[in-house]
mmCIF file of the N, C-alpha and C atoms, coordinates in Angstrom:
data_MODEL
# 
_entry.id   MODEL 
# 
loop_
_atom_site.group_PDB 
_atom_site.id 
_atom_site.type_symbol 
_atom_site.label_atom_id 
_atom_site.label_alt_id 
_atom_site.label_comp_id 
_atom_site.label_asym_id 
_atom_site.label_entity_id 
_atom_site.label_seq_id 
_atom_site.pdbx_PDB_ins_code 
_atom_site.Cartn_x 
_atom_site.Cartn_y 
_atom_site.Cartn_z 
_atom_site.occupancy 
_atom_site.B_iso_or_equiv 
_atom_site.pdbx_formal_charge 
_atom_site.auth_seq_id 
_atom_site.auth_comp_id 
_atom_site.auth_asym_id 
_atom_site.auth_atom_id 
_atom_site.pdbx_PDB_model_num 
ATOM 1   N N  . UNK A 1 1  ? 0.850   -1.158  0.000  1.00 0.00 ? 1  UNK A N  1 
ATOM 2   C CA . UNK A 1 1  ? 0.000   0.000   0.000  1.00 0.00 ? 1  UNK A CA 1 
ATOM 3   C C  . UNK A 1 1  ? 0.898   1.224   0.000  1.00 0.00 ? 1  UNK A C  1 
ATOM 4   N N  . UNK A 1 2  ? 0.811   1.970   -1.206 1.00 0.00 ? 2  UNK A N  1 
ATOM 5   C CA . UNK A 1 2  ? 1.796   3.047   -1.342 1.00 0.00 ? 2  UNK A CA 1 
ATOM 6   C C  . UNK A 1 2  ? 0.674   4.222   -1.083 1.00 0.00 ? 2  UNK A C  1 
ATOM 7   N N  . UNK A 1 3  ? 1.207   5.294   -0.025 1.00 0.00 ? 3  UNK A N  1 
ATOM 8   C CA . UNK A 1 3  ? 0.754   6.459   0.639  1.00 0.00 ? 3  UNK A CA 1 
ATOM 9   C C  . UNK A 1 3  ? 1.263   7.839   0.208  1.00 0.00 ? 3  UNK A C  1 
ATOM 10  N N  . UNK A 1 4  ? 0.358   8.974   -0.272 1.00 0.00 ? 4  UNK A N  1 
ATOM 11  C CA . UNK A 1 4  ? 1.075   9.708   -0.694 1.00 0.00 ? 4  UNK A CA 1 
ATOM 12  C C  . UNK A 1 4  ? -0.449  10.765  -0.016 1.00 0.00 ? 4  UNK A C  1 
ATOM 13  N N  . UNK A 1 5  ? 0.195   11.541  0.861  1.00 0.00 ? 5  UNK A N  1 
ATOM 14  C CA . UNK A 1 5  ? -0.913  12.812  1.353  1.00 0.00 ? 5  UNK A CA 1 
ATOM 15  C C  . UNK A 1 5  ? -1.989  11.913  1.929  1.00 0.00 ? 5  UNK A C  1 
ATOM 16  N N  . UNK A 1 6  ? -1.912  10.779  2.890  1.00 0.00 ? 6  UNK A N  1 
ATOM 17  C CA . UNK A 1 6  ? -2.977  10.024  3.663  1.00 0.00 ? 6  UNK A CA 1 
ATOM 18  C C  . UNK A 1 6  ? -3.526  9.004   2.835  1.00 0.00 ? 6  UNK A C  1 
ATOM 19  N N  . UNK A 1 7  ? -3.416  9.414   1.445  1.00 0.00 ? 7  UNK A N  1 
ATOM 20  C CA . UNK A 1 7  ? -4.085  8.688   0.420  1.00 0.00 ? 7  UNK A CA 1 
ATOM 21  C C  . UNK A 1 7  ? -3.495  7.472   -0.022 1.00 0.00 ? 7  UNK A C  1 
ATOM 22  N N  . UNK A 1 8  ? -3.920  6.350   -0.316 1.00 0.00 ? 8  UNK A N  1 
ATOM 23  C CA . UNK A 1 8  ? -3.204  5.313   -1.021 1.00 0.00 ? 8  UNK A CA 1 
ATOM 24  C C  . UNK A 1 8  ? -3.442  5.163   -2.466 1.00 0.00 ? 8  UNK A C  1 
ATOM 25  N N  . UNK A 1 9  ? -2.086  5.213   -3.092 1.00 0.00 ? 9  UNK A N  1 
ATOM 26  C CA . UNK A 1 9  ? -2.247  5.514   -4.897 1.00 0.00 ? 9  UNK A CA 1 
ATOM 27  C C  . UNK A 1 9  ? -2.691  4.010   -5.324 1.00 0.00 ? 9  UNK A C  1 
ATOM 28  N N  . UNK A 1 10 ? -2.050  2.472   -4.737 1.00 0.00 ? 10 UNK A N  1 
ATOM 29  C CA . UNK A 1 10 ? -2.235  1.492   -5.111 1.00 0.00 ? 10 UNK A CA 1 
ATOM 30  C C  . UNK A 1 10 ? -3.030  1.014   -3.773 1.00 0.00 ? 10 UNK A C  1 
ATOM 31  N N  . UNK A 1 11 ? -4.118  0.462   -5.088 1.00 0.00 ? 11 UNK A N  1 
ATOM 32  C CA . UNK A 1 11 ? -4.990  -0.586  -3.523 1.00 0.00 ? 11 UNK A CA 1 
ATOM 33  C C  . UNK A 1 11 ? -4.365  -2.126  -4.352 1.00 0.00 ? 11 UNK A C  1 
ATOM 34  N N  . UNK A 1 12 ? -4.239  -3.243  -3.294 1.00 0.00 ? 12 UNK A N  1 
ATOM 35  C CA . UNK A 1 12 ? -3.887  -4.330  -3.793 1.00 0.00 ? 12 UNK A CA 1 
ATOM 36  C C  . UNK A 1 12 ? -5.069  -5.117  -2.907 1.00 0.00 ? 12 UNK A C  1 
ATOM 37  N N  . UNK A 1 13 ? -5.338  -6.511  -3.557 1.00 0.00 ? 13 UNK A N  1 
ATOM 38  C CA . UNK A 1 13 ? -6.222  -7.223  -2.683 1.00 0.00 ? 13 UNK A CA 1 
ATOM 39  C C  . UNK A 1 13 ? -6.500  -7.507  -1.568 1.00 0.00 ? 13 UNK A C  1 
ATOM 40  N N  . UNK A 1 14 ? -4.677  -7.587  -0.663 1.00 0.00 ? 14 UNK A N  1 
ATOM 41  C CA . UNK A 1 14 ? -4.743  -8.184  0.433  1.00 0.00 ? 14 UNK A CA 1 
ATOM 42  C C  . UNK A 1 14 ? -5.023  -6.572  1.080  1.00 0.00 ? 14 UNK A C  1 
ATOM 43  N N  . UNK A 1 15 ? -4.275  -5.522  1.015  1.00 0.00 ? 15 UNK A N  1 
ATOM 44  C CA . UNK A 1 15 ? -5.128  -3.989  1.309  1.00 0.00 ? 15 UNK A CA 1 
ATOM 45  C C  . UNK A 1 15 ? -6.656  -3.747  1.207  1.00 0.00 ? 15 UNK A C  1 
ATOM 46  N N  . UNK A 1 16 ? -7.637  -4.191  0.449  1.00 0.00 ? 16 UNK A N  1 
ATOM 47  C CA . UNK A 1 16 ? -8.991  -4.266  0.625  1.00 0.00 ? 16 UNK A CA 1 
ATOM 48  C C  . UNK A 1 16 ? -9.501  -4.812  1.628  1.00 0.00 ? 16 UNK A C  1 
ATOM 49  N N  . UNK A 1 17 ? -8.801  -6.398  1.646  1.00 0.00 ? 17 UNK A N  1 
ATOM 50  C CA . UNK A 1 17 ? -8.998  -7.339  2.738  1.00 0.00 ? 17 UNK A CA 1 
ATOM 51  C C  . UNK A 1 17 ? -9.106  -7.038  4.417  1.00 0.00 ? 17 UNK A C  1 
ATOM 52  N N  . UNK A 1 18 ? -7.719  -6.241  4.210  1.00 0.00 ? 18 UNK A N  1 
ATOM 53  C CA . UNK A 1 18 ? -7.292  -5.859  5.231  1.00 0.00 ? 18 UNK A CA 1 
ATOM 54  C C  . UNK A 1 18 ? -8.414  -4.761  6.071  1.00 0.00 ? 18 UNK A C  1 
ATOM 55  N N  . UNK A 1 19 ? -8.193  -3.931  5.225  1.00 0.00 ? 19 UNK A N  1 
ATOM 56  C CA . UNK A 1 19 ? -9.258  -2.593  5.452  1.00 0.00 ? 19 UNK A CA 1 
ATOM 57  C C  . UNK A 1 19 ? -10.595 -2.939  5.841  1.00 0.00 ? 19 UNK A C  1 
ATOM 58  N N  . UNK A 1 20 ? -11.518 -3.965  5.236  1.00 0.00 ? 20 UNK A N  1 
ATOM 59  C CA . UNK A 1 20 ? -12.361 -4.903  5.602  1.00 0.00 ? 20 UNK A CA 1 
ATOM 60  C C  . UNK A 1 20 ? -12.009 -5.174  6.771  1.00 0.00 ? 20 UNK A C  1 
ATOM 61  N N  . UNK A 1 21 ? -11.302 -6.107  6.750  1.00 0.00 ? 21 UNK A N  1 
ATOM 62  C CA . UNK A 1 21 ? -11.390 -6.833  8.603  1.00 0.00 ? 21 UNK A CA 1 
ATOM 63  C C  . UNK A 1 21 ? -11.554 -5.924  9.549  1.00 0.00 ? 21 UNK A C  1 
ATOM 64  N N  . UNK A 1 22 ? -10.546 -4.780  9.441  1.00 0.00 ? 22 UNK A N  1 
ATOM 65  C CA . UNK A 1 22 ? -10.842 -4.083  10.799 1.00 0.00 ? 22 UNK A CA 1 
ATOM 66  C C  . UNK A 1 22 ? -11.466 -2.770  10.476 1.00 0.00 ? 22 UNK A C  1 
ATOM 67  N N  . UNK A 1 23 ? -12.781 -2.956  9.474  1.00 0.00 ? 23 UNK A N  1 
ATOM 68  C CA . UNK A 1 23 ? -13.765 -2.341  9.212  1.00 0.00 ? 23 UNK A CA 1 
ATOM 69  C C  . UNK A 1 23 ? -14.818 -3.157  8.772  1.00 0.00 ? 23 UNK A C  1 
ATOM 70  N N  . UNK A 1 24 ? -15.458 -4.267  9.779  1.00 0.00 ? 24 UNK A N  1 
ATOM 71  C CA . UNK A 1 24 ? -16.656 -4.975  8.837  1.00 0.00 ? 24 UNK A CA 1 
ATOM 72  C C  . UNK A 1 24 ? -17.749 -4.349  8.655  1.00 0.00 ? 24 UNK A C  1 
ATOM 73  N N  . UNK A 1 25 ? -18.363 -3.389  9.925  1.00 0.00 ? 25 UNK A N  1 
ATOM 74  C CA . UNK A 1 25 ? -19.872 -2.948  9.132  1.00 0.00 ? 25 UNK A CA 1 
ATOM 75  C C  . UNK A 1 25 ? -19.557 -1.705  8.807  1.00 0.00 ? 25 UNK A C  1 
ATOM 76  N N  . UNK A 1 26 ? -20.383 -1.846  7.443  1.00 0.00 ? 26 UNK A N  1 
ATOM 77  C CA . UNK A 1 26 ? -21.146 -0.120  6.915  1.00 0.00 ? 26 UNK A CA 1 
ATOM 78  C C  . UNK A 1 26 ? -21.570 0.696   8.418  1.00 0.00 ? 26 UNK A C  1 
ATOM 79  N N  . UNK A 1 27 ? -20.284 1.462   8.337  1.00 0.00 ? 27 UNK A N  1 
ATOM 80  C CA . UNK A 1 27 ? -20.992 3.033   8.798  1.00 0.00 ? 27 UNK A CA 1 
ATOM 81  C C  . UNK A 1 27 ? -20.436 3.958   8.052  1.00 0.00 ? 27 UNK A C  1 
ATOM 82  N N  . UNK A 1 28 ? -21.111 5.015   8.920  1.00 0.00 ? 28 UNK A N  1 
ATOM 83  C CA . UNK A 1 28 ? -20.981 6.554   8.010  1.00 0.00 ? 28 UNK A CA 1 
ATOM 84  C C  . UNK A 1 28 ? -19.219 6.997   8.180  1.00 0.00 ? 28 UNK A C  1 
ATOM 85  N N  . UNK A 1 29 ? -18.907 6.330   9.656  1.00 0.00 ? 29 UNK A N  1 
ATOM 86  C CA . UNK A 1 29 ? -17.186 6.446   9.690  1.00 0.00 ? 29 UNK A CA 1 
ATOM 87  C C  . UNK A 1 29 ? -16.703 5.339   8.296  1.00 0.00 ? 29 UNK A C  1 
ATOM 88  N N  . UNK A 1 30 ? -16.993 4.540   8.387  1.00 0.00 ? 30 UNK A N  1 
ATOM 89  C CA . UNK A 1 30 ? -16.310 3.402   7.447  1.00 0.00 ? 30 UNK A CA 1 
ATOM 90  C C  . UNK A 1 30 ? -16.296 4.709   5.682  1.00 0.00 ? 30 UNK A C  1 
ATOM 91  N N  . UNK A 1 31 ? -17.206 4.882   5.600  1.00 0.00 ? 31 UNK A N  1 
ATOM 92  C CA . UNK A 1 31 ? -17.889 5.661   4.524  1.00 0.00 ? 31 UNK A CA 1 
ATOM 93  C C  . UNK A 1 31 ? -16.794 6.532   3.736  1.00 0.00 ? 31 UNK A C  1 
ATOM 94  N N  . UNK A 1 32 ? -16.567 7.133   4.962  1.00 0.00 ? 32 UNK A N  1 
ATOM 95  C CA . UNK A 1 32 ? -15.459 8.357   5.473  1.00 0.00 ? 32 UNK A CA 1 
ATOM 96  C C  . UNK A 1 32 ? -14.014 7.762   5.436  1.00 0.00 ? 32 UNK A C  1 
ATOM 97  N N  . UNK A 1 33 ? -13.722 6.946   5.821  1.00 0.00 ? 33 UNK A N  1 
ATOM 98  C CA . UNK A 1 33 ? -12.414 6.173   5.939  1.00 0.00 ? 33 UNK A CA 1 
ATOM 99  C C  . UNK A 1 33 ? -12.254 5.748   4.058  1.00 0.00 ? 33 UNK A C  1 
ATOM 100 N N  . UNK A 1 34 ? -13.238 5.306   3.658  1.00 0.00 ? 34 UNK A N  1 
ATOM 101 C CA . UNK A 1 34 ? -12.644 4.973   2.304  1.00 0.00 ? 34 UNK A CA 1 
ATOM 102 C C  . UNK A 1 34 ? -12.631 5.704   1.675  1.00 0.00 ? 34 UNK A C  1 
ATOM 103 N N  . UNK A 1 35 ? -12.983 6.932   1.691  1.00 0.00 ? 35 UNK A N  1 
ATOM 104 C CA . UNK A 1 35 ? -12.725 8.295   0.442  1.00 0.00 ? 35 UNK A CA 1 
ATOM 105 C C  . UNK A 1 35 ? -11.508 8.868   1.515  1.00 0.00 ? 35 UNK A C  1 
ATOM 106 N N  . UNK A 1 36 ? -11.247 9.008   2.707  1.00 0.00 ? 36 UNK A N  1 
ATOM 107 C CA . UNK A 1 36 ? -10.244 9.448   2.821  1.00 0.00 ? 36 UNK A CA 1 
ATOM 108 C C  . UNK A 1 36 ? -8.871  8.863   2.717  1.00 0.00 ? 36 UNK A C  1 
ATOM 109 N N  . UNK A 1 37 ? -8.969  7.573   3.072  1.00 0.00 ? 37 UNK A N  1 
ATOM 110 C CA . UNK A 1 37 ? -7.326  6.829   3.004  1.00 0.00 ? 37 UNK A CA 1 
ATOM 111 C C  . UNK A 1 37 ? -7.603  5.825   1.530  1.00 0.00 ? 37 UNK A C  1 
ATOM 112 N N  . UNK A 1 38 ? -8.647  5.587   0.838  1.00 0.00 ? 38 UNK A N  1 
ATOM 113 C CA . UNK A 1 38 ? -8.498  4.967   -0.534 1.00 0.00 ? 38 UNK A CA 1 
ATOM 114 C C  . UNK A 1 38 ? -8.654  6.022   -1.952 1.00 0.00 ? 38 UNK A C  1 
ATOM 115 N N  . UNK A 1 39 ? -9.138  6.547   -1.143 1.00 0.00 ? 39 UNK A N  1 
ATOM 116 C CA . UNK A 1 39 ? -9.793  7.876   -2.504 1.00 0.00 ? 39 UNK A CA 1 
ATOM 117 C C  . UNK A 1 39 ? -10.749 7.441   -3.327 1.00 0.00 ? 39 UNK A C  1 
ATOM 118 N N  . UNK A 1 40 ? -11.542 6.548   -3.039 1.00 0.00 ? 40 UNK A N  1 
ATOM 119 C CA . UNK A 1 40 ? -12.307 5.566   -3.943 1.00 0.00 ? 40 UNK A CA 1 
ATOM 120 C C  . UNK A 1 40 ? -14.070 6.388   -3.604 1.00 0.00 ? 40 UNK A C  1 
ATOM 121 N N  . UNK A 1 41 ? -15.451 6.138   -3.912 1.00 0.00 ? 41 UNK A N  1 
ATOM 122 C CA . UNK A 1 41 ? -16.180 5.941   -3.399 1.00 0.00 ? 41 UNK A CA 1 
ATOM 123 C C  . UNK A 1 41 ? -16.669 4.814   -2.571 1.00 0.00 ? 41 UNK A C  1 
ATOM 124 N N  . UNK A 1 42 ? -17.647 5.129   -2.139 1.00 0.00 ? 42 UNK A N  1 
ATOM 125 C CA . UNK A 1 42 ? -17.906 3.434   -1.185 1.00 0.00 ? 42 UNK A CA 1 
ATOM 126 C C  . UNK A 1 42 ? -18.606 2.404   -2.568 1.00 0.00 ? 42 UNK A C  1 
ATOM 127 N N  . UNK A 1 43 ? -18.963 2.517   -3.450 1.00 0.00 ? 43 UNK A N  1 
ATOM 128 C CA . UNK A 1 43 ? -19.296 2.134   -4.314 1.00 0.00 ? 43 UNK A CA 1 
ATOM 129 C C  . UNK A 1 43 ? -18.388 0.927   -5.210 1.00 0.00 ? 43 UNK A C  1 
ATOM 130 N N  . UNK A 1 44 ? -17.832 2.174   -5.570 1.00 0.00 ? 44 UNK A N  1 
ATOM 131 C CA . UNK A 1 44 ? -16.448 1.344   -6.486 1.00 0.00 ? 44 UNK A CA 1 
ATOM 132 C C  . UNK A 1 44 ? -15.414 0.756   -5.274 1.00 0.00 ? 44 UNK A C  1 
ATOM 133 N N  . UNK A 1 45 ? -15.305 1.194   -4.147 1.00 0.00 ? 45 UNK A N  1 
ATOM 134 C CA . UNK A 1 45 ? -14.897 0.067   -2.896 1.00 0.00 ? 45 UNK A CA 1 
ATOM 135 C C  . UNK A 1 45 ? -15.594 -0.977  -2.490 1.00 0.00 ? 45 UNK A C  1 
ATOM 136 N N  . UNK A 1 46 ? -16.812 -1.582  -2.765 1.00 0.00 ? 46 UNK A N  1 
ATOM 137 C CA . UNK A 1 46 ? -17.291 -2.901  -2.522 1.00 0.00 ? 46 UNK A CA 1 
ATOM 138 C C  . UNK A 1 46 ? -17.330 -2.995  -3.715 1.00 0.00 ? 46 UNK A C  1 
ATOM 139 N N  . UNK A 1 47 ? -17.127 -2.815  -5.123 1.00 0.00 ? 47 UNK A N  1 
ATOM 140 C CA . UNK A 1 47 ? -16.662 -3.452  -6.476 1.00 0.00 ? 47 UNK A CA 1 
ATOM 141 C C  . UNK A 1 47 ? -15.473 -4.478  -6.371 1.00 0.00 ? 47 UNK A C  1 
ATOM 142 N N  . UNK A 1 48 ? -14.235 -3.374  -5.995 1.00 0.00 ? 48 UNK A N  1 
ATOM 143 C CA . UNK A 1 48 ? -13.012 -3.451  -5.495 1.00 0.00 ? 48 UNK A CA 1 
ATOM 144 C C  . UNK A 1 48 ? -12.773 -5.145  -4.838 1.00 0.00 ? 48 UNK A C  1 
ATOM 145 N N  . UNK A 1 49 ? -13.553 -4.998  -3.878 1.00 0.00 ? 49 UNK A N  1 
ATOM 146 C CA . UNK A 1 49 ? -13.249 -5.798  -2.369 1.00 0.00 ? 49 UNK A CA 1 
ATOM 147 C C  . UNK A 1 49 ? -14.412 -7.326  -2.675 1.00 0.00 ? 49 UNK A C  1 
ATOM 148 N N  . UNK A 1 50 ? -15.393 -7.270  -4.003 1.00 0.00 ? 50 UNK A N  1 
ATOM 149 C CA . UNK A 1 50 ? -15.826 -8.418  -4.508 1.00 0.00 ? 50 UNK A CA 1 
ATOM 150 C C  . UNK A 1 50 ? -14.744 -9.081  -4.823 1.00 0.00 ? 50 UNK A C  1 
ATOM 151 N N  . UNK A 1 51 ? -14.210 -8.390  -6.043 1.00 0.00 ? 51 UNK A N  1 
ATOM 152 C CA . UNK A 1 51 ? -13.244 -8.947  -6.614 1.00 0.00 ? 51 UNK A CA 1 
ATOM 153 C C  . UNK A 1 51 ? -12.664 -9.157  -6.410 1.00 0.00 ? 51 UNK A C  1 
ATOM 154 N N  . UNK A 1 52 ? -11.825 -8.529  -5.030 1.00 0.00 ? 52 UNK A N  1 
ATOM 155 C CA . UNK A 1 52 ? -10.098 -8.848  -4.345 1.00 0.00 ? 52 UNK A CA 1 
ATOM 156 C C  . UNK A 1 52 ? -10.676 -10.337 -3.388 1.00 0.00 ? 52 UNK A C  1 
ATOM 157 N N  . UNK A 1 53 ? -12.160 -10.457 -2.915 1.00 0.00 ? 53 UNK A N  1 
ATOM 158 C CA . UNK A 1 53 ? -12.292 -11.855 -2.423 1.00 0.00 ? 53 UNK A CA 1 
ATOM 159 C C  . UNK A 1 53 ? -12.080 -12.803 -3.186 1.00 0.00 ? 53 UNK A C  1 
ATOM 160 N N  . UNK A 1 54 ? -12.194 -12.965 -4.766 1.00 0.00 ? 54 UNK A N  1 
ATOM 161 C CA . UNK A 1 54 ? -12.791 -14.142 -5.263 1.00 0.00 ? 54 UNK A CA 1 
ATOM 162 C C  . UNK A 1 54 ? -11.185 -13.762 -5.991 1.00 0.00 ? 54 UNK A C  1 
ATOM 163 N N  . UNK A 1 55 ? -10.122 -13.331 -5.667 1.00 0.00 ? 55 UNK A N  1 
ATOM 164 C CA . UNK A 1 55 ? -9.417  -13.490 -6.558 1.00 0.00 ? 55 UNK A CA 1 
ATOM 165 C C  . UNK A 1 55 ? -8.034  -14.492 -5.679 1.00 0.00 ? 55 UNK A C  1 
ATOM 166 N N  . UNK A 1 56 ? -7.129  -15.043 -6.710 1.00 0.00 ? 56 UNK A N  1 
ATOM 167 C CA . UNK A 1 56 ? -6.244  -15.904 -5.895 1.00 0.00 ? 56 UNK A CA 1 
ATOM 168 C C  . UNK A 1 56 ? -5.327  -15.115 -4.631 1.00 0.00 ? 56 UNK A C  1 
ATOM 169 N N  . UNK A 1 57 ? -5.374  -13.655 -5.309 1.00 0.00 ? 57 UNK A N  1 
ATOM 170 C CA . UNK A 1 57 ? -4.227  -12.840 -4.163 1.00 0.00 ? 57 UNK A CA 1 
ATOM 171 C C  . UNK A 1 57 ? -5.224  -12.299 -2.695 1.00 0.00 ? 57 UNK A C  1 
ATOM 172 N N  . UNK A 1 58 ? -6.528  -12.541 -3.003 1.00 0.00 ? 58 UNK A N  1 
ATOM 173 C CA . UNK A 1 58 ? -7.016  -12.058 -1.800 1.00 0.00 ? 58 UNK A CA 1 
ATOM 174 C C  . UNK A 1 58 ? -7.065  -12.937 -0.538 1.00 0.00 ? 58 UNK A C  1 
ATOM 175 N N  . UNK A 1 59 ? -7.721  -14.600 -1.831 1.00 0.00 ? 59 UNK A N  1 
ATOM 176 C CA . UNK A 1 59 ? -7.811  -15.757 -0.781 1.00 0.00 ? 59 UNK A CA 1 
ATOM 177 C C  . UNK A 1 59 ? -6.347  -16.163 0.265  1.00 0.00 ? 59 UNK A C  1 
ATOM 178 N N  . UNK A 1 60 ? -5.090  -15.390 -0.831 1.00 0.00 ? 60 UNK A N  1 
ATOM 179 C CA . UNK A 1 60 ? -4.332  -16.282 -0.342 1.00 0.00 ? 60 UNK A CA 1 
ATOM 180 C C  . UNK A 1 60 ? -3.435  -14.544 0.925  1.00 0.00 ? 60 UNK A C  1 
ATOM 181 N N  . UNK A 1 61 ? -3.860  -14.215 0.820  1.00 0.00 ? 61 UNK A N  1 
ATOM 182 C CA . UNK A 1 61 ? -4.000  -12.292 1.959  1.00 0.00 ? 61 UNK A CA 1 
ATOM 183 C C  . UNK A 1 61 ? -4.874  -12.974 3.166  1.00 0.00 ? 61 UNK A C  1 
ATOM 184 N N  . UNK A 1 62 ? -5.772  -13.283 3.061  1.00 0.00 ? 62 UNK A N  1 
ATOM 185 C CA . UNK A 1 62 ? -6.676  -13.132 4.293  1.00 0.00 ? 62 UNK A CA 1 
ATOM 186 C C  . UNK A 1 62 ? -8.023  -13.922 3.765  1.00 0.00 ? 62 UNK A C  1 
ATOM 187 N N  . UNK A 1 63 ? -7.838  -15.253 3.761  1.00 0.00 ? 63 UNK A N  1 
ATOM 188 C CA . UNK A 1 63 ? -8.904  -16.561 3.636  1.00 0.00 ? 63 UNK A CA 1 
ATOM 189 C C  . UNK A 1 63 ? -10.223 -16.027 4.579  1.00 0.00 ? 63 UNK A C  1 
ATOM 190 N N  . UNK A 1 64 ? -9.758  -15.640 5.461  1.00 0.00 ? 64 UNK A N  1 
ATOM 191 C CA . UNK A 1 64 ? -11.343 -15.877 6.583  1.00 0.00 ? 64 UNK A CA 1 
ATOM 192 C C  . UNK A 1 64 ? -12.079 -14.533 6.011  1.00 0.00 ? 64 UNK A C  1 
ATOM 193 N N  . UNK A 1 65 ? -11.208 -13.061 5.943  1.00 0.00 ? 65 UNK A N  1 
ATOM 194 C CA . UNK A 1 65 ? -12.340 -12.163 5.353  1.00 0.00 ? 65 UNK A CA 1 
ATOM 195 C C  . UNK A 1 65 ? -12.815 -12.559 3.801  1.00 0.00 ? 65 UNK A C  1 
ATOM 196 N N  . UNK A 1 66 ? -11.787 -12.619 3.513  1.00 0.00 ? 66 UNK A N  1 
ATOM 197 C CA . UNK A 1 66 ? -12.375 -13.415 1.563  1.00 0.00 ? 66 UNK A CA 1 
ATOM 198 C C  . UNK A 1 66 ? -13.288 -13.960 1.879  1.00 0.00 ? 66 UNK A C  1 
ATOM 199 N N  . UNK A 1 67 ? -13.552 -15.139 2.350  1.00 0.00 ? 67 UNK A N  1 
ATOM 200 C CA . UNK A 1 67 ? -15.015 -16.060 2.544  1.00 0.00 ? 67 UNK A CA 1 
ATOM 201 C C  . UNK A 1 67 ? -15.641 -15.080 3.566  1.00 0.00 ? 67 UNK A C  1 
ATOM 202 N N  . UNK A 1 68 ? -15.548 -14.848 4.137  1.00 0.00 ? 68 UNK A N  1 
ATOM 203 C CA . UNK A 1 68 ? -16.855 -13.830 4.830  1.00 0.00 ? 68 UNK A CA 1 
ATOM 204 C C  . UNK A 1 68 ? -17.537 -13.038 3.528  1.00 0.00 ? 68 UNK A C  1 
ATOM 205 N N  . UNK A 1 69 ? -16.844 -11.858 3.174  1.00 0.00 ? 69 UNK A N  1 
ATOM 206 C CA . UNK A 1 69 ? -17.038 -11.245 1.970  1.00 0.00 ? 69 UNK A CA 1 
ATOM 207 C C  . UNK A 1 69 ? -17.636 -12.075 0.976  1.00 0.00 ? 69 UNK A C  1 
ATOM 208 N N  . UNK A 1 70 ? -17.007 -12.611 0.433  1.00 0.00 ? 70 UNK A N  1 
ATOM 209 C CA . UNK A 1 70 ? -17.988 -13.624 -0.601 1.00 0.00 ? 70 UNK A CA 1 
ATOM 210 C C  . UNK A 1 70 ? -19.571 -13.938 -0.287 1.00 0.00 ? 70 UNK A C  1 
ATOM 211 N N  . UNK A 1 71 ? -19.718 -14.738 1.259  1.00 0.00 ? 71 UNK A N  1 
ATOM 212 C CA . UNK A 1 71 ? -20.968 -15.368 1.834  1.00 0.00 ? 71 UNK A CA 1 
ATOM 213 C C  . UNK A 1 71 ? -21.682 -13.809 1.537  1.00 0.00 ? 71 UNK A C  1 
ATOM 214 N N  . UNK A 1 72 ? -21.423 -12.655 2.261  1.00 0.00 ? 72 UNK A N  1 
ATOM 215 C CA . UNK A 1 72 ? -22.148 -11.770 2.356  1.00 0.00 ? 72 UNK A CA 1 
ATOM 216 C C  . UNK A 1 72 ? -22.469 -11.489 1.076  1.00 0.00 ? 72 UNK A C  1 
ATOM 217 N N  . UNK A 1 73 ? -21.918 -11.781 -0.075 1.00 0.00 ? 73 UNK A N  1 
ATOM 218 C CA . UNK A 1 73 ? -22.368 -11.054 -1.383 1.00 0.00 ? 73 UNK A CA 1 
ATOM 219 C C  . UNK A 1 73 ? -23.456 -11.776 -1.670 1.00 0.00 ? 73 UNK A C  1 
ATOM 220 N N  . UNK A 1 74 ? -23.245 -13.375 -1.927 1.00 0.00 ? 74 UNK A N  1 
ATOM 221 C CA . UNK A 1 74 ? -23.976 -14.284 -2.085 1.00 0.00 ? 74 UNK A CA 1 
ATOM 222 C C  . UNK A 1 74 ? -25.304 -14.143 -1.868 1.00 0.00 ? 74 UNK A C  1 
ATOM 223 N N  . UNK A 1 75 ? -25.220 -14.131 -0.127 1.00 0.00 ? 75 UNK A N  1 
ATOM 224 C CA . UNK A 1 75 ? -26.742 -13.615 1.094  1.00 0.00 ? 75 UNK A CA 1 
ATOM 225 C C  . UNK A 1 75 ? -27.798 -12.981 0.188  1.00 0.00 ? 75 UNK A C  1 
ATOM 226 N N  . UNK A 1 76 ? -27.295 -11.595 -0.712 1.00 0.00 ? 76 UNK A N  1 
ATOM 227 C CA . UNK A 1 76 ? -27.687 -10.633 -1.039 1.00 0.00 ? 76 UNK A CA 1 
ATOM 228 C C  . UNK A 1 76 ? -28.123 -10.524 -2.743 1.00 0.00 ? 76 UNK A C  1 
ATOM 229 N N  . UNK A 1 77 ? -27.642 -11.601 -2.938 1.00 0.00 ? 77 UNK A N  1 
ATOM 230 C CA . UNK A 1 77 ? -28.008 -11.707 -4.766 1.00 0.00 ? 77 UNK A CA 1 
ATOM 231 C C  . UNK A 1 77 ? -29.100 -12.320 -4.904 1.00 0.00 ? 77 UNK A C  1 
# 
């Protein structure tokens, strides 16, 4: 995770992951945390963090949030 002004220029999978774990529920702080330290919306950040679950670098970053993440998408389709 490269930092430049609070911001991170590269998000990588296991960085989504991460950010996840010790952010699992939607709040209005969480909200806030990802436009300020990803620069992303919250939008295109659960795009992001689908994909970094189901991908080989996320499972192999952090297995237990990957499958959490996943189940929760699942729940919801």
């Amino acid at each position: 995770m490269s930092a430049a002004g609070g911001r991170i220029e590269t998000v990588t999978p296991a960085d989504l992951l991460a950010f996840e774990a010790a952010h699992p529920r939607h709040t209005p702080a969480k909200g806030e945390a990802i436009r300020r330290r990803l620069g992303i919306s919250d939008a295109r950040y659960y795009q992001l963090l689908i994909r970094a679950a189901s991908s080989a670098d996320g499972m192999a970053a952090d297995p237990l949030t990957a499958r959490r993440v996943r189940e929760r998408t699942s729940e919801r389709a």
